[in-house]
C-alpha positions in Angstrom: 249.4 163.1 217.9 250.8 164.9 215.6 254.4 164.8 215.3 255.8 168.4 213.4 254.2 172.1 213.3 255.4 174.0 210.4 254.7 178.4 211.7 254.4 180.2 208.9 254.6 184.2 209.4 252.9 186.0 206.9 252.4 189.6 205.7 251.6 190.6 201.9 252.8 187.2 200.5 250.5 186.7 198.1 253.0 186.4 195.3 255.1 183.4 197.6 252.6 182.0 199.8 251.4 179.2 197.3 255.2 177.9 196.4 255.8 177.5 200.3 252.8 175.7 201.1 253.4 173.3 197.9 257.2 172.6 199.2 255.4 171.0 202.8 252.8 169.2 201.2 255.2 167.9 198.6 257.5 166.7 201.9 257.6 162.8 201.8 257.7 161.8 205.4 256.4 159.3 207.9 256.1 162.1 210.4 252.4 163.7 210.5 252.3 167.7 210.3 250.2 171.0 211.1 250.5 174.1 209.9 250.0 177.2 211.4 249.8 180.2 209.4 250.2 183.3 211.5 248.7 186.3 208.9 249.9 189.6 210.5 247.2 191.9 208.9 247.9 191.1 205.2 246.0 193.1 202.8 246.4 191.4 199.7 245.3 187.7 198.4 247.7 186.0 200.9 244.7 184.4 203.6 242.3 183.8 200.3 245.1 181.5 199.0 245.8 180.1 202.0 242.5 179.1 202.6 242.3 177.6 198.9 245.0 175.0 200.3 243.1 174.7 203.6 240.1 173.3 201.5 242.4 171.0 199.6 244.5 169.4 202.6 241.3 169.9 205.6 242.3 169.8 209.3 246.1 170.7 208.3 246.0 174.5 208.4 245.3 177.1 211.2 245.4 180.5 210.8 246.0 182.4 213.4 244.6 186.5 212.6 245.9 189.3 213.8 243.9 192.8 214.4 246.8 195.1 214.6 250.4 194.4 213.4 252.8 192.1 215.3 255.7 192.4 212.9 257.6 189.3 212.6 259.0 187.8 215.9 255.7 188.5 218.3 253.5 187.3 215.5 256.0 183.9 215.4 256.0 183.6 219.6 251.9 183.6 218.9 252.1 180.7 217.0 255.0 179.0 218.9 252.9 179.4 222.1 249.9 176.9 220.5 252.1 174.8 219.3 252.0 171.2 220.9 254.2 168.7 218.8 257.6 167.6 219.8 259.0 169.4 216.5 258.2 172.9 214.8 260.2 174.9 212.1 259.2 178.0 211.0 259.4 178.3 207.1 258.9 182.1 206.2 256.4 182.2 203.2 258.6 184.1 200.6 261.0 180.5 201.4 260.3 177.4 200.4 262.0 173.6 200.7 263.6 172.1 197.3 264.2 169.0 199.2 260.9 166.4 199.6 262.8 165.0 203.0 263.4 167.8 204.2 261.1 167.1 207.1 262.5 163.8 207.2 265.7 164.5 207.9 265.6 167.4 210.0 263.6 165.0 212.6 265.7 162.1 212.0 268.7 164.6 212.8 267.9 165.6 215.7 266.5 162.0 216.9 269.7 161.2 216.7 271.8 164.4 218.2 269.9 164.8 221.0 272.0 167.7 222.3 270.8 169.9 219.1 267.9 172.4 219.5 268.0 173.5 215.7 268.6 171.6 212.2 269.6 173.3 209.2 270.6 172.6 205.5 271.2 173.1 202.0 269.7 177.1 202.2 270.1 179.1 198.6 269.3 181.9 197.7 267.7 182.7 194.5 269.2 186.2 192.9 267.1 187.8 191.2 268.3 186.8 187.3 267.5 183.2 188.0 271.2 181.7 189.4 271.1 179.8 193.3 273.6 181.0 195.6 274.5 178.4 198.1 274.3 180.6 201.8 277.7 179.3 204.1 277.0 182.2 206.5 275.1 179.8 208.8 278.1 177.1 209.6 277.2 174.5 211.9 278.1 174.7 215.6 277.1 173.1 218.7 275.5 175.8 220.9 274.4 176.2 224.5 270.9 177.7 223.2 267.1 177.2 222.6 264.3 178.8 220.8 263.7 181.4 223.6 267.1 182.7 223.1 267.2 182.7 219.4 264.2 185.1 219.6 
């Protein structure tokens, strides 16, 4: 069984797609994962690199195709519904993890807080000339919540 799904929304992210999908297979875990790649009628290279990785990692990728546009949080629900492992993330495809554990960590986190629904760390953002900004926006809490609510 495999243990994390990794949903990746995607639209036109040719330019990004390739840089997220390095960042999971670079992960360095003990924990098995899926992807799912949920293309909301790209029109650029985006699927054709995506299935570039397929061929390189096989039986790791799904892509899930869409005929009209979803826009972001149907076309995320679509992949949440087929998902079937005890973890998931969602890792949008202009993002991408600088940590290798990041995987690692976010599972052993909540293995041991049970009473969180959602992990979280170390996000920057890149500015446009180069320089990381560490985000603080997102301090952690304890909340009464779940996935359903957060979309």
């Amino acid at each position: 069984m495999t243990d994390i799904t990794v949903i990746m929304p995607t639209w036109n992210k040719e330019r990004y797609i390739a840089e997220a999908l390095e960042s999971v297979f670079r992960q360095k875990t003990s924990r098995s994962f899926r992807i799912i790649v949920a293309d909301d009628c790209s029109t650029d290279r985006s699927l054709e690199i995506v299935a570039d990785y397929d061929r390189r990692h096989p039986g790791v990728i799904t892509v899930l195709r869409s005929e009209t546009n979803l826009k972001l949080f149907r076309n995320v629900r679509r992949a949440y519904a087929i998902t079937d492992t005890p973890y998931f993330c969602v890792l949008d495809p202009d993002d991408y993890w600088l940590d290798d554990l990041h995987l690692e960590k976010a599972v052993g986190f909540l293995e041991a807080h049970p009473g969180f629904t959602i992990y979280s760390a170390g996000i920057e953002r890149l500015e446009r000339d180069g320089s990381r900004v560490r985000c603080t926006e997102f301090p952690e809490t304890e909340a009464d919540s779940d996935f359903d609510d957060y979309l």
